[in-house]
N, CA, C and O atoms as a GROMACS GRO file, in nm:
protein
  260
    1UNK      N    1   0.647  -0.419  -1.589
    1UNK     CA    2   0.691  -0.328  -1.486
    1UNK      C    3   0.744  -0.410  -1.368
    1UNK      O    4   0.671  -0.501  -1.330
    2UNK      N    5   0.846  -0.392  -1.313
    2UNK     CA    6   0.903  -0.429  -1.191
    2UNK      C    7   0.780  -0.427  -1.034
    2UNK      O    8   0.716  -0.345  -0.968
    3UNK      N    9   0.806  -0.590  -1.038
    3UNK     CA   10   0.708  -0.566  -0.930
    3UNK      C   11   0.713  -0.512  -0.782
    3UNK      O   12   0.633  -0.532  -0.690
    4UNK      N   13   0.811  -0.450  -0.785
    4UNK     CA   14   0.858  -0.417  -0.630
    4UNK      C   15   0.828  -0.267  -0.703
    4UNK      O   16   0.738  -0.228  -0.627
    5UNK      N   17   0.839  -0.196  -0.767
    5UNK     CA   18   0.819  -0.050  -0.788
    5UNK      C   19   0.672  -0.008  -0.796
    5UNK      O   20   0.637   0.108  -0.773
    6UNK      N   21   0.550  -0.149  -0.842
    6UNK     CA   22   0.436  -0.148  -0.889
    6UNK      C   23   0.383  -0.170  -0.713
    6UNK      O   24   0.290  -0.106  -0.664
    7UNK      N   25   0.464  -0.271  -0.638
    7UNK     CA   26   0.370  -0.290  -0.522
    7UNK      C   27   0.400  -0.127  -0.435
    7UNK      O   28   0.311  -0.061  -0.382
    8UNK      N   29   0.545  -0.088  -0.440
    8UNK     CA   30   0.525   0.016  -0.370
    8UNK      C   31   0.413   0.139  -0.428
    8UNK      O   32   0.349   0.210  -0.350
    9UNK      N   33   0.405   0.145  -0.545
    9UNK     CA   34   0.356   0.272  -0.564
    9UNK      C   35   0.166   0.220  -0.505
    9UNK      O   36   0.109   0.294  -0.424
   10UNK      N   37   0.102   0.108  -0.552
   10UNK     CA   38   0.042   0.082  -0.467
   10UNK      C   39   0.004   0.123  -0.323
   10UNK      O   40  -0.100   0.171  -0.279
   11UNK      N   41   0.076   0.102  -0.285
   11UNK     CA   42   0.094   0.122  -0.139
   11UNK      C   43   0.111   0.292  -0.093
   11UNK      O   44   0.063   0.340   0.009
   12UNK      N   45   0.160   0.336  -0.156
   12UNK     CA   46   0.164   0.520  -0.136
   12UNK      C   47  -0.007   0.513  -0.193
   12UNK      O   48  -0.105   0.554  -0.130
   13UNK      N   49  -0.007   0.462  -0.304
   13UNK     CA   50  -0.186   0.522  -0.358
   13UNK      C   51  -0.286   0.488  -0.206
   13UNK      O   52  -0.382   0.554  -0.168
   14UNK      N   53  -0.253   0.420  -0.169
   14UNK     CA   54  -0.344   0.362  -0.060
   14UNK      C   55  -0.344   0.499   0.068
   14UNK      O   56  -0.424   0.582   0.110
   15UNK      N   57  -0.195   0.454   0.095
   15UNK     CA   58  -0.155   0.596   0.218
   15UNK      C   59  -0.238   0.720   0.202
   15UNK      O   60  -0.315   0.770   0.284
   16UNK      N   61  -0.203   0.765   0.060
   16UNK     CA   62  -0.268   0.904   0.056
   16UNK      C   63  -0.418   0.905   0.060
   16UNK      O   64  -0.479   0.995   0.119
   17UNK      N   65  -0.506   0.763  -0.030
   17UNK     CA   66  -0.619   0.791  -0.001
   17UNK      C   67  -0.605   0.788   0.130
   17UNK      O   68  -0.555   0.891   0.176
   18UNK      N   69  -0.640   0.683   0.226
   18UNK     CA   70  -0.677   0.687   0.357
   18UNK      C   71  -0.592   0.863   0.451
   18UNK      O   72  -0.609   0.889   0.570
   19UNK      N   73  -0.535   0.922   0.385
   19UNK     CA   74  -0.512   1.016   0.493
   19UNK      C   75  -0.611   1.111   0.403
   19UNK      O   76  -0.677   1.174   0.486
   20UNK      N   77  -0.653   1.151   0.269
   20UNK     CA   78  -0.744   1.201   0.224
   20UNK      C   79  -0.912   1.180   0.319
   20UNK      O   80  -0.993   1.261   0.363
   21UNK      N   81  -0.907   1.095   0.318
   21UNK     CA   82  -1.008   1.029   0.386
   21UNK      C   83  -1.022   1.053   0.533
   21UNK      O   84  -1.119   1.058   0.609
   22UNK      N   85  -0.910   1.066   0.543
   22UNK     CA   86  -0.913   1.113   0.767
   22UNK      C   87  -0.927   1.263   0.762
   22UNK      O   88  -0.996   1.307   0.853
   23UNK      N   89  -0.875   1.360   0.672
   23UNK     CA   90  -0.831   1.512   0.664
   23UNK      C   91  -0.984   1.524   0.641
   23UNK      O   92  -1.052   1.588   0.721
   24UNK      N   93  -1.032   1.470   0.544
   24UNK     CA   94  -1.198   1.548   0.507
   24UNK      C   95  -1.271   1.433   0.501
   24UNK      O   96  -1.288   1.341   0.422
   25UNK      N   97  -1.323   1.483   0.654
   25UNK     CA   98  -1.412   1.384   0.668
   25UNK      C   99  -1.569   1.405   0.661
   25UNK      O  100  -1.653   1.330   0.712
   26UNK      N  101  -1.601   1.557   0.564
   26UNK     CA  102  -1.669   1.580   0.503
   26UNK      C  103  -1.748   1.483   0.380
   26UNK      O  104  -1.860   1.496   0.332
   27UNK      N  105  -1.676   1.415   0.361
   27UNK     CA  106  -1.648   1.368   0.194
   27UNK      C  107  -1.733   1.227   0.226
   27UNK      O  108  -1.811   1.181   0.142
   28UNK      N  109  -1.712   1.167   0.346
   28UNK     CA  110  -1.809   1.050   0.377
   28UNK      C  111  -1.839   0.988   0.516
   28UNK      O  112  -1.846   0.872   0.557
   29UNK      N  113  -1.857   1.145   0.588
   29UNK     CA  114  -1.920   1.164   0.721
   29UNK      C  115  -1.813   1.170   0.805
   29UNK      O  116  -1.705   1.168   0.746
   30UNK      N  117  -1.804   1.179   0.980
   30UNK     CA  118  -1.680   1.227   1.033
   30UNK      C  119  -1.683   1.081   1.127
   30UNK      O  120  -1.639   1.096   1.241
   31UNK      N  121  -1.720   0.969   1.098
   31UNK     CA  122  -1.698   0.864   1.187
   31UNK      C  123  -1.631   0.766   1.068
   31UNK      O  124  -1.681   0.655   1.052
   32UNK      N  125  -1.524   0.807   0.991
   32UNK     CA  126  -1.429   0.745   0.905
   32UNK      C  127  -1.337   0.744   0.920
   32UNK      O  128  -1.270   0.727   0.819
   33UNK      N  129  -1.265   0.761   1.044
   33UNK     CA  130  -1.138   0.768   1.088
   33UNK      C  131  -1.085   0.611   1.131
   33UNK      O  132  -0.965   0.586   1.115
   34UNK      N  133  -1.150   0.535   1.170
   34UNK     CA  134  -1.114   0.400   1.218
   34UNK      C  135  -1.097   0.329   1.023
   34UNK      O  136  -0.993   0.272   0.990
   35UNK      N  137  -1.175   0.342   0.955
   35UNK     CA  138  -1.140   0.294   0.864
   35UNK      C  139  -1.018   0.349   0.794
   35UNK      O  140  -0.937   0.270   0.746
   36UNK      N  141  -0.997   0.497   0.784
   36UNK     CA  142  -0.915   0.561   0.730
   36UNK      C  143  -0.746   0.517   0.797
   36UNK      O  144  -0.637   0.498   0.744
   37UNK      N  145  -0.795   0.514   0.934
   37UNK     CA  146  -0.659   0.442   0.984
   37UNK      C  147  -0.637   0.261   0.939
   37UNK      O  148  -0.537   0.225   0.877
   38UNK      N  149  -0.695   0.210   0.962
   38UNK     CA  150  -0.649   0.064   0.861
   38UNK      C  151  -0.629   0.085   0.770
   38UNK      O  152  -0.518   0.047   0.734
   39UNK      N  153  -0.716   0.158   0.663
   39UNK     CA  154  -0.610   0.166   0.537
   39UNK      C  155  -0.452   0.231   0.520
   39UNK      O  156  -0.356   0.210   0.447
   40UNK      N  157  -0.476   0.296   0.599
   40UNK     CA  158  -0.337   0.386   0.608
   40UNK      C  159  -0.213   0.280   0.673
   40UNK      O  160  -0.104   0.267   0.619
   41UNK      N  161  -0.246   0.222   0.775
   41UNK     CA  162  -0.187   0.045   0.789
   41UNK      C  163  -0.154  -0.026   0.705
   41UNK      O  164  -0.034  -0.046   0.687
   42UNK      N  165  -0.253  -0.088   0.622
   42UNK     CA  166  -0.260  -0.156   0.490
   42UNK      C  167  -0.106  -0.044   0.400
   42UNK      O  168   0.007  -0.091   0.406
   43UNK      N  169  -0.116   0.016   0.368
   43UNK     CA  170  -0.053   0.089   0.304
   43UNK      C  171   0.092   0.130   0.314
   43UNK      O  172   0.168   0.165   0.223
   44UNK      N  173   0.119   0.115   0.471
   44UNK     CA  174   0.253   0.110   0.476
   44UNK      C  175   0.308   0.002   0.523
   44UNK      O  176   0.422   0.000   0.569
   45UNK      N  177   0.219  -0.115   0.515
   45UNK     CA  178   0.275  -0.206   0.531
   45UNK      C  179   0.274  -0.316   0.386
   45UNK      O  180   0.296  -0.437   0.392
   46UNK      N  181   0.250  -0.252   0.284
   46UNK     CA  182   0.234  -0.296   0.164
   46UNK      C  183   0.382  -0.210   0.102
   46UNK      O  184   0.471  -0.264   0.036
   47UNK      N  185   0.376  -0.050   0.148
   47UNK     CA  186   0.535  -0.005   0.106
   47UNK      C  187   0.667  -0.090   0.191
   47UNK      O  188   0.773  -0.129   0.143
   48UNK      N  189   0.634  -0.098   0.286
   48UNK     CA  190   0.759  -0.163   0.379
   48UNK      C  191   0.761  -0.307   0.342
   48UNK      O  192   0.872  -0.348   0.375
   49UNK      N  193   0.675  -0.425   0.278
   49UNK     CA  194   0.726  -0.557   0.223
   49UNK      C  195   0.706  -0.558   0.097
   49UNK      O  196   0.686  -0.667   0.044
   50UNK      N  197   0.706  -0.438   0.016
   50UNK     CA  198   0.776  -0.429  -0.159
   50UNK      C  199   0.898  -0.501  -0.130
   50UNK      O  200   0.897  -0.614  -0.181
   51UNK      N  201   1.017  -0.470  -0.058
   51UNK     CA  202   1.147  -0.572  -0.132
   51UNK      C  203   1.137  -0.681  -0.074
   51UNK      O  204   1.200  -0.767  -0.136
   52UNK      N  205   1.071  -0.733   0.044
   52UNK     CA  206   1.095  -0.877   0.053
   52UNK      C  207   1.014  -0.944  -0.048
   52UNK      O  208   1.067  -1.035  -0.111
   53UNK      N  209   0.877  -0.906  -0.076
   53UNK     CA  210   0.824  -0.965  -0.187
   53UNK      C  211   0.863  -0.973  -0.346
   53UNK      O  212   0.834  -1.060  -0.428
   54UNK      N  213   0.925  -0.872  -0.358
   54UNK     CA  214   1.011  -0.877  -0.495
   54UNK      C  215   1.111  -0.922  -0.483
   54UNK      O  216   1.169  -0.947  -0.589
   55UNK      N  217   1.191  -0.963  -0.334
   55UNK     CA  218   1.318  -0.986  -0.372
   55UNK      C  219   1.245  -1.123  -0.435
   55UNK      O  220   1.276  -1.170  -0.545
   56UNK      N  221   1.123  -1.189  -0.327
   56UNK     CA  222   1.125  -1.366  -0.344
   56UNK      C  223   1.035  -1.377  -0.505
   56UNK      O  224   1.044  -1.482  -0.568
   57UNK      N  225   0.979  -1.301  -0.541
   57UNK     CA  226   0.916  -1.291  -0.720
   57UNK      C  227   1.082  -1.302  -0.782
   57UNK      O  228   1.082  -1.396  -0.862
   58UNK      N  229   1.172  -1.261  -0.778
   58UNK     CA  230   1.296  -1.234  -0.854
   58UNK      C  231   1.346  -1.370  -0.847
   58UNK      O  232   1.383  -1.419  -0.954
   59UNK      N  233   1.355  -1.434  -0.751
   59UNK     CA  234   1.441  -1.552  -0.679
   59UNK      C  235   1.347  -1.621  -0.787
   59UNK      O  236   1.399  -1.658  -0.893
   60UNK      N  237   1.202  -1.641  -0.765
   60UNK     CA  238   1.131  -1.785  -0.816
   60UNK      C  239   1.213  -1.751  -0.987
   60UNK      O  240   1.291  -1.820  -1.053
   61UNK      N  241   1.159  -1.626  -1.011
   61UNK     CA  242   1.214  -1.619  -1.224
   61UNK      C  243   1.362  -1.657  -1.224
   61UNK      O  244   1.383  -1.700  -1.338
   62UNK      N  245   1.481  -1.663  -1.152
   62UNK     CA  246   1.567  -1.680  -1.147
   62UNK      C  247   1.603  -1.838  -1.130
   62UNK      O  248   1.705  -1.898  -1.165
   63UNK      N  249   1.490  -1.883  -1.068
   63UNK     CA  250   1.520  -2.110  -1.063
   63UNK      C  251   1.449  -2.101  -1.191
   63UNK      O  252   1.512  -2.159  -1.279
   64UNK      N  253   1.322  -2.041  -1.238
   64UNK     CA  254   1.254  -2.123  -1.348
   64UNK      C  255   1.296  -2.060  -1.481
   64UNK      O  256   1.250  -2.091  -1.590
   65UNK      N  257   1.375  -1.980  -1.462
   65UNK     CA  258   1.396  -1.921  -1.595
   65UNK      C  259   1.516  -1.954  -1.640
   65UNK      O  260   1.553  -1.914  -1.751
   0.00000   0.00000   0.00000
């Protein structure tokens, strides 16, 4: 699988948990919002450097291959 399609979708899985996680905060008490927001961080900042990191995975298979 293409690793720029694998890191983004990653990165949405992350988003949605952590906003799952802020919306019901039933699910594992209501002082989960500080965590729920770093992950939600983590997450779009894992969608927003999918292409620089795939572009430079593409570049290395492209000298050694």
């Amino acid at each position: 699988m293409n690793r720029r399609i694998l890191l983004k979708l990653v990165g949405v899985q992350v988003s949605i948990t952590s906003a799952y996680i802020m919306f019901d905060g039933a699910l594992f008490g209501e002082n989960t919002s500080g965590y729920a927001t770093v992950l939600g961080i983590i997450g779009i900042g894992l969608i927003a450097s999918s292409n620089n990191v795939g572009s430079v995975f593409e570049k290395n298979d492209r000298m050694t291959g």
